[in-house]
C-alpha positions as CSV (number, residue, x, y, z in Angstrom):
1,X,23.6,93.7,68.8
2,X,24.7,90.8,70.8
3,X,27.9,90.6,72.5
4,X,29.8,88.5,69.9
5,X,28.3,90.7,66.8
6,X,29.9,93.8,68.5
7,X,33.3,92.3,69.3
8,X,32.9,90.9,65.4
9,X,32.4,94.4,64.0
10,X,34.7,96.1,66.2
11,X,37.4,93.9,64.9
12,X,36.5,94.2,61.0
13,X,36.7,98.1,61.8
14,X,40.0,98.1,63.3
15,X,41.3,96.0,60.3
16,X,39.9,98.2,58.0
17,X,41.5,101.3,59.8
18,X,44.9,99.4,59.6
19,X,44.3,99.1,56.6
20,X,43.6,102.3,55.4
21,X,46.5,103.4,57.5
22,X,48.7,101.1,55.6
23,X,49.4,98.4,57.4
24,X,48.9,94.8,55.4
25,X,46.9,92.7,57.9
26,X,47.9,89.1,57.0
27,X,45.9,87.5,59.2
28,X,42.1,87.4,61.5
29,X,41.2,85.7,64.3
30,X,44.4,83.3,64.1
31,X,44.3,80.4,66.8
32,X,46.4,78.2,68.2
33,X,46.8,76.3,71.2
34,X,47.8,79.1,73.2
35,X,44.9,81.5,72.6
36,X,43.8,84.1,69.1
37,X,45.1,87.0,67.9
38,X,42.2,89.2,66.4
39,X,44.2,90.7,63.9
40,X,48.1,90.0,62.7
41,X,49.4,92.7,60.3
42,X,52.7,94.5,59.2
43,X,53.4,98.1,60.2
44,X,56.0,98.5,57.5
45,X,58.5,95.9,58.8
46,X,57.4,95.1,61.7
47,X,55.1,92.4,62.9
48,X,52.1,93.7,65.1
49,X,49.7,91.5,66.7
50,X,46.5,93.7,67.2
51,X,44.5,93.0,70.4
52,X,41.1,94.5,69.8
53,X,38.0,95.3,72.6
54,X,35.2,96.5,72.2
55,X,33.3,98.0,74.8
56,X,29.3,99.8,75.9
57,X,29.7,103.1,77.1
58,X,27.2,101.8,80.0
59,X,30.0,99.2,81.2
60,X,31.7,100.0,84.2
61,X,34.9,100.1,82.6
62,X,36.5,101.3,79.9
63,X,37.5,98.6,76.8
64,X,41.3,98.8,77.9
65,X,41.0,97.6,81.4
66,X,39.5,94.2,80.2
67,X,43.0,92.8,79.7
68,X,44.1,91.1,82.5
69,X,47.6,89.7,83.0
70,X,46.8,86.2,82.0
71,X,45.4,87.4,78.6
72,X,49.2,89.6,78.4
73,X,50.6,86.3,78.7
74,X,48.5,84.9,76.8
75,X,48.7,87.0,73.7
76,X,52.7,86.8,74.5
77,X,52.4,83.3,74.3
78,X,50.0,83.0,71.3
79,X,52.1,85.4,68.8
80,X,55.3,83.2,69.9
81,X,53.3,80.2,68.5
82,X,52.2,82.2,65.5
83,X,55.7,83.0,64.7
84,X,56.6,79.2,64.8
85,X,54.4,78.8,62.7
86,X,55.3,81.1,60.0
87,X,59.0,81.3,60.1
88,X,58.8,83.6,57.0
89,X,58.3,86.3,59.7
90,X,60.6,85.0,62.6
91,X,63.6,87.9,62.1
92,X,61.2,90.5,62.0
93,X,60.7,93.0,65.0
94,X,57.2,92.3,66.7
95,X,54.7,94.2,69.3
96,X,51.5,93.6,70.4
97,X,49.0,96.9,70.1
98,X,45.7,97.6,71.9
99,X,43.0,99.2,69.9
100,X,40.2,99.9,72.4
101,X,36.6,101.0,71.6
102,X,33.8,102.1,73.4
103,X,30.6,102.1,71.6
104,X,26.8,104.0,72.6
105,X,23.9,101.6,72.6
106,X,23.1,101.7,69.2
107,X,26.9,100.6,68.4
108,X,28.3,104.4,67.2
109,X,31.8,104.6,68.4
110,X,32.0,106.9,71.0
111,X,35.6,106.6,71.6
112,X,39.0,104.6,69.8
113,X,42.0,104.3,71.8
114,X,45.3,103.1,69.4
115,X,47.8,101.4,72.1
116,X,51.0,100.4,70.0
117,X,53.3,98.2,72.1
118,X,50.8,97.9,74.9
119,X,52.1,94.2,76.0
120,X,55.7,93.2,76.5
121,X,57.1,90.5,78.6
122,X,57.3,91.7,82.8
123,X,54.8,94.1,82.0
124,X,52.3,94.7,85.2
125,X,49.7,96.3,83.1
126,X,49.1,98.9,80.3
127,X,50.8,102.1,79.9
């Protein structure tokens, strides 16, 4: 599975997971000028842009590590565009969540991380 495919899958499996957990996800893969957002869905009333990576178990890191500051600002940046946007959800209450997922070589999750609220503005790295 190529790099792309398994970042693809990983993504359709954490929107179907929302899903199934009741979120509505309203949006994929959503770009803008500023960056994406791999998923955009509502956790009951509040707007949640879901940050999703995907991981080997071979790497040398674990799937959470690979967001750096500039992508935090980034995604901060990217879900202020979104909301711009699409005033209809401008008065809501908003986070950004990290769902992080480390997968064997035959692309079996191994391990799921759920980080809700993982980015925030001032925020030196993920708690």
């Amino acid at each position: 599975m190529t790099r792309f495919a398994l970042g693809e899958a990983g993504e359709a499996a954490a929107a179907r997971w929302l899903a199934d957990m009741g979120w509505v996800v309203i949006a994929r893969n959503w770009r803008c000028r500023s960056g994406e957002l791999d998923i955009v869905a509502l956790d009951g009333d509040v707007l949640v842009a879901v940050e999703v990576k995907v991981r080997r178990a071979d790497g040398v890191e674990p799937a959470e590590w690979a967001v750096s500051a500039v992508k935090r600002r980034r995604l901060l940046a990217t879900l202020e565009e979104f909301l711009a946007a699409h005033p209809e959800h401008g008065q809501r209450l908003c986070r950004i969540d990290l769902i992080a997922v480390t997968v064997d070589r035959a692309g079996r999750v191994l391990r799921w991380v759920h980080f809700p609220g993982s980015v925030s503005e001032g925020e030196d790295g993920w708690r």
